[in-house]
C-alpha positions as CSV (number, residue, x, y, z in Angstrom):
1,X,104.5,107.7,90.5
2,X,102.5,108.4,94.1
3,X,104.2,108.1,96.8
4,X,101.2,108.1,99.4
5,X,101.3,104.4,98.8
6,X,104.0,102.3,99.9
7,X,104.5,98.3,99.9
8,X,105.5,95.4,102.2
9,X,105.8,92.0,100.6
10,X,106.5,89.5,103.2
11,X,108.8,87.2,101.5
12,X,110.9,85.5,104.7
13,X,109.2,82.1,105.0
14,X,110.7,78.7,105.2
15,X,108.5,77.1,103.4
16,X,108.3,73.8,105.3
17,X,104.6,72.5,102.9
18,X,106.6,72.8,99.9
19,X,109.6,70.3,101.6
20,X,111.8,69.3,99.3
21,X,111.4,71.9,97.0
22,X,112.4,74.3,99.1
23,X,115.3,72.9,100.7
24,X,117.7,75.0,98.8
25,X,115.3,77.0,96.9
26,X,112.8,79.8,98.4
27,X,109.2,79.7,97.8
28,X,108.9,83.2,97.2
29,X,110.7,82.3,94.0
30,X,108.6,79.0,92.8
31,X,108.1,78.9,89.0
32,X,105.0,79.6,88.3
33,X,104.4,79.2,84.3
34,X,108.5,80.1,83.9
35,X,108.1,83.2,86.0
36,X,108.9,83.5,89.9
37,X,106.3,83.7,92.4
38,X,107.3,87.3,93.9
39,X,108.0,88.4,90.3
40,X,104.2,88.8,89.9
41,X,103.5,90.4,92.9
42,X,106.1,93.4,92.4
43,X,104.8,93.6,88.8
44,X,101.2,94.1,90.3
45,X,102.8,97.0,92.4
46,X,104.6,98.6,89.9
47,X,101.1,98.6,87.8
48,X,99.5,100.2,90.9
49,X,102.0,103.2,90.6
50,X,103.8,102.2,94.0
51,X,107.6,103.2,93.6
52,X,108.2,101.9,97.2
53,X,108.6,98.6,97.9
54,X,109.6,96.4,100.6
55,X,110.5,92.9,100.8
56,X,111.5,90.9,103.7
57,X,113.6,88.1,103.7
58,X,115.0,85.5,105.8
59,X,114.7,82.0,104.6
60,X,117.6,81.9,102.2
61,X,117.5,85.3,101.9
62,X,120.6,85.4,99.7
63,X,119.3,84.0,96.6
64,X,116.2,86.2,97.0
65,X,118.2,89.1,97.0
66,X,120.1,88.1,94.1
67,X,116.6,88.2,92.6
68,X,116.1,91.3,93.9
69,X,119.6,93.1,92.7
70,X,117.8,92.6,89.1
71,X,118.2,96.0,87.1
72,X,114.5,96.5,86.4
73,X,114.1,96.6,90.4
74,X,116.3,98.8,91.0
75,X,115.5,102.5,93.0
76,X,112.2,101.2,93.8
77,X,112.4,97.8,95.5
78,X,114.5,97.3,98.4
79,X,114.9,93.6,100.3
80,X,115.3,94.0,104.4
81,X,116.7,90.8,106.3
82,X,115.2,89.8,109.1
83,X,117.8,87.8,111.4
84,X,115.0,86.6,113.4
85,X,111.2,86.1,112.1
86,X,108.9,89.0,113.5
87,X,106.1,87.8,112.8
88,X,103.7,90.0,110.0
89,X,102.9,92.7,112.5
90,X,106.6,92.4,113.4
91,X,107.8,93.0,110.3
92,X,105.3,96.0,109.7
93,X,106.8,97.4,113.2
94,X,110.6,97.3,111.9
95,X,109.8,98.9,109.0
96,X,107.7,101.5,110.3
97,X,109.9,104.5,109.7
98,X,109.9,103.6,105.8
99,X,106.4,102.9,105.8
100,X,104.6,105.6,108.1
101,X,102.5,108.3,106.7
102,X,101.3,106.3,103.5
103,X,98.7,104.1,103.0
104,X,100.1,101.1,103.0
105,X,99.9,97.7,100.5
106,X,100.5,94.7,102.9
107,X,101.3,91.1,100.8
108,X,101.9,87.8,102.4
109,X,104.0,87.0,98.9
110,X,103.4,82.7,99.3
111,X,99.7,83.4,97.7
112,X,98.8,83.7,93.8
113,X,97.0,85.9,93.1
114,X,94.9,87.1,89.7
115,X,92.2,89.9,90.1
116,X,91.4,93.5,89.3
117,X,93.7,95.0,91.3
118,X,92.9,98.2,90.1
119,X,89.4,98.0,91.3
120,X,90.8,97.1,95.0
121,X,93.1,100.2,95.7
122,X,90.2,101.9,93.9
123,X,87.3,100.5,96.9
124,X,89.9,101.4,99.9
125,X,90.6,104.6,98.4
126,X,87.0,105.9,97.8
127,X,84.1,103.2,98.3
128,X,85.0,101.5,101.8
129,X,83.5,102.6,104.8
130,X,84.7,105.8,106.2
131,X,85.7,104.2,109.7
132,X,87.3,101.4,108.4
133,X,91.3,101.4,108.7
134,X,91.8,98.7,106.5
135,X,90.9,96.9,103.4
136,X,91.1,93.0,103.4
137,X,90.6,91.0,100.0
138,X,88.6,88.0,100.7
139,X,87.8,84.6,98.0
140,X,86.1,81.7,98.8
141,X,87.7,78.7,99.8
142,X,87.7,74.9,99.5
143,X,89.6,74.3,102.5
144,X,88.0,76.5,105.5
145,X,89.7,75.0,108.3
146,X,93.0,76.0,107.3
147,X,92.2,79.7,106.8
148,X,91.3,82.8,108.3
149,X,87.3,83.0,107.9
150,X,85.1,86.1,108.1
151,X,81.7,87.3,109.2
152,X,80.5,90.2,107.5
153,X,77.8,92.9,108.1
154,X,75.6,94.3,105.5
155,X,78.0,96.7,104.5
156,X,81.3,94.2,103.8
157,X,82.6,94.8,107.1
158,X,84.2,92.1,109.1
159,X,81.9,91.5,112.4
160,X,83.6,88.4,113.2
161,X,86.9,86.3,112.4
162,X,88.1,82.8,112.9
163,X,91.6,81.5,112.1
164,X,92.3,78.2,111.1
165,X,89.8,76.8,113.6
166,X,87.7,72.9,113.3
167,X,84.4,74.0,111.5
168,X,84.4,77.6,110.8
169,X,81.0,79.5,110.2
170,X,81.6,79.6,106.2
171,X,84.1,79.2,103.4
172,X,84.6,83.3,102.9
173,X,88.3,83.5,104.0
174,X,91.0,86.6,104.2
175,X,93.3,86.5,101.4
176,X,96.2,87.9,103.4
177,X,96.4,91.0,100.8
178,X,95.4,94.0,102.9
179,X,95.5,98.2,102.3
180,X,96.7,99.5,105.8
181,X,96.1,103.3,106.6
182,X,98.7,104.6,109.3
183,X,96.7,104.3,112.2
184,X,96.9,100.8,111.9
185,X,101.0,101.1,111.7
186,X,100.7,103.3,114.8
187,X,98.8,101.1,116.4
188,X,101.0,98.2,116.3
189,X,104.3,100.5,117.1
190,X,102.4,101.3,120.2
191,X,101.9,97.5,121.2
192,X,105.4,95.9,121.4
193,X,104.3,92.7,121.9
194,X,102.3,92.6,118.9
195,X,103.8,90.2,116.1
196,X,101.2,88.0,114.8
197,X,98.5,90.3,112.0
198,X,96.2,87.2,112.5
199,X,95.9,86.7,115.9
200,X,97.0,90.1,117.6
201,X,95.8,92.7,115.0
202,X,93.0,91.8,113.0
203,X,91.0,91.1,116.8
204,X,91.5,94.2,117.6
205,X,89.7,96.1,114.6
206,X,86.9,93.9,113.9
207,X,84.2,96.3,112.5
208,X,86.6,98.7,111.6
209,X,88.2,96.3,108.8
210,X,86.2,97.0,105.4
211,X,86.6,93.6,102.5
212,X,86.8,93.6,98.4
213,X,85.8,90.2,97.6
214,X,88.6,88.7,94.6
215,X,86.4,86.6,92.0
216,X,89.4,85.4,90.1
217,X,92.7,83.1,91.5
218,X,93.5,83.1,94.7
219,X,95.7,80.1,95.8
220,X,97.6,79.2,99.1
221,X,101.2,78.0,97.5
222,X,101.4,75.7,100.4
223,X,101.8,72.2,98.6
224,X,103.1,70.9,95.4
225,X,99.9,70.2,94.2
226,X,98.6,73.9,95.0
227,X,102.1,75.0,93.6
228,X,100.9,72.6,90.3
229,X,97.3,74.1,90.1
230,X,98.7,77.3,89.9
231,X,100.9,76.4,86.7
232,X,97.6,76.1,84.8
233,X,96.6,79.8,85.7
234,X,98.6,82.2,83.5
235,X,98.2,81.5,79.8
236,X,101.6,82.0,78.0
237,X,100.3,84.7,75.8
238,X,100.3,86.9,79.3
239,X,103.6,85.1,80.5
240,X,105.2,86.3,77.0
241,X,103.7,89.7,77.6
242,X,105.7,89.9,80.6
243,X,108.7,88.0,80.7
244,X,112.0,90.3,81.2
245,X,115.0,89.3,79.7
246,X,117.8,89.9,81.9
247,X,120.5,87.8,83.1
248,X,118.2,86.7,86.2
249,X,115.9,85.5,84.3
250,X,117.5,83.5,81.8
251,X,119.5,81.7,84.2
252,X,116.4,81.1,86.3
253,X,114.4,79.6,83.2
254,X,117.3,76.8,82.7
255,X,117.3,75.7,86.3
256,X,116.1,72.2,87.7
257,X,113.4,74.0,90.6
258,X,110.9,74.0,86.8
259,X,111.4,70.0,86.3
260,X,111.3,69.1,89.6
261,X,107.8,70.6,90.1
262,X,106.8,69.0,87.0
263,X,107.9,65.4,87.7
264,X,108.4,65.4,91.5
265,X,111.5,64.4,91.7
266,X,112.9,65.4,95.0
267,X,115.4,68.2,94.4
268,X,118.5,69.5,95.7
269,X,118.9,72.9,94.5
């Protein structure tokens, strides 16, 4: 598989919207339809052809690297703790070394996420705008105000951005799923005090930043009930598909995080 494309999940979140469930269990990891949250974003990378993969971790990081010691990630995905939260532009900073030089496929792992993925690395490869540095994947959302909404030009171009503010212009929001060329890595090496990609980087290349608009799922796992609606998303005909069968697995499918999300009961995991 290519290497000029590389991976950064971002997978070190507390999870405080999801409260109790995550109190002893990460949200990276939340069930959904029997399979782990993160699970289906490091299949979509391994379907890309991306044999290098990071995931950072924080939030009890240990269990998620117990995930990640499975024997079907292994030589191509590699956890990195964080002691202390960077921030996303952080994180892309301390992991510059492993990520420079390569176009790179930047995930903030709490969404879920169904689309043609194929037809996104596809647009930032050979469709976007030749002086873009980046690729953002946009949906529409019911909930403006607690997003990250866009303004674009004729050509899909972002000409204006507003993060979670009272009233935005628009329900056309940045799905947090972005294809990063190097200058944009370089760019935030250069800037030390850079940590936040909202509010410190993606100001700093409006018209430069090109969107792919996802007309399938995208949900925000930020609450049970989003958590819930995603359930209903994957049939079980793709879940069986899918599903490894590994040690991991089997001892994830008999634990209580599944019932608990079902019947609310407030967990200690």
């Amino acid at each position: 598989m290519p290497d000029s494309i590389k991976a950064l999940l971002l997978a070190a979140g507390f999870g405080a919207r999801l409260r109790p469930l995550t109190d002893g269990w990460p949200k990276c990891l939340m069930p959904i339809n029997g399979r782990p949250l993160l699970e289906y974003w490091l299949d979509t990378a391994r379907q890309l052809g991306i044999a290098n993969v990071l995931v950072n971790t924080h939030y009890l990081a240990d269990k998620v690297h117990f995930f990640l010691r499975r024997p079907r990630f292994k030589q191509w995905v590699r956890g990195v703790y964080e002691p202390e939260l960077k921030g996303t532009a952080g994180a892309l900073r301390a992991n510059a070394e492993a990520l420079r030089y390569a176009t790179v496929f930047l995930v903030h792992a709490d969404n879920f996420c169904i689309c043609d993925f194929d037809a996104l690395l596809k647009y930032h490869q050979s469709s976007r705008p030749k002086h873009c540095l980046m690729t953002m994947m946009t949906f529409y959302t019911r909930n403006p105000s607690t997003c990250g909404i866009v303004e674009l030009d004729a050509d899909g171009v972002v000409i204006g951005f507003h993060e979670k503010v009272r009233n935005p212009p628009g329900n056309l929001a940045n799905g947090a799923v972005y294809l990063l060329e190097p200058e944009v890595i370089d760019w935030i090496c250069d800037r030390s005090w850079v940590s936040d990609f909202s509010n410190d980087v993606i100001p700093n290349f409006i018209g430069r930043i090109a969107t792919w608009h996802n007309d399938g799922t995208h949900i925000d796992i930020g609450s049970i009930e989003a958590l819930r609606e995603a359930q209903a998303a994957v049939s079980q005909k793709a879940r069986a598909a899918n599903e490894p069968n590994d040690d991991w697995s089997l001892e994830f499918a008999s634990h209580p995080i599944h019932t608990r999300i079902q019947y609310g009961i407030p967990p200690r995991v």
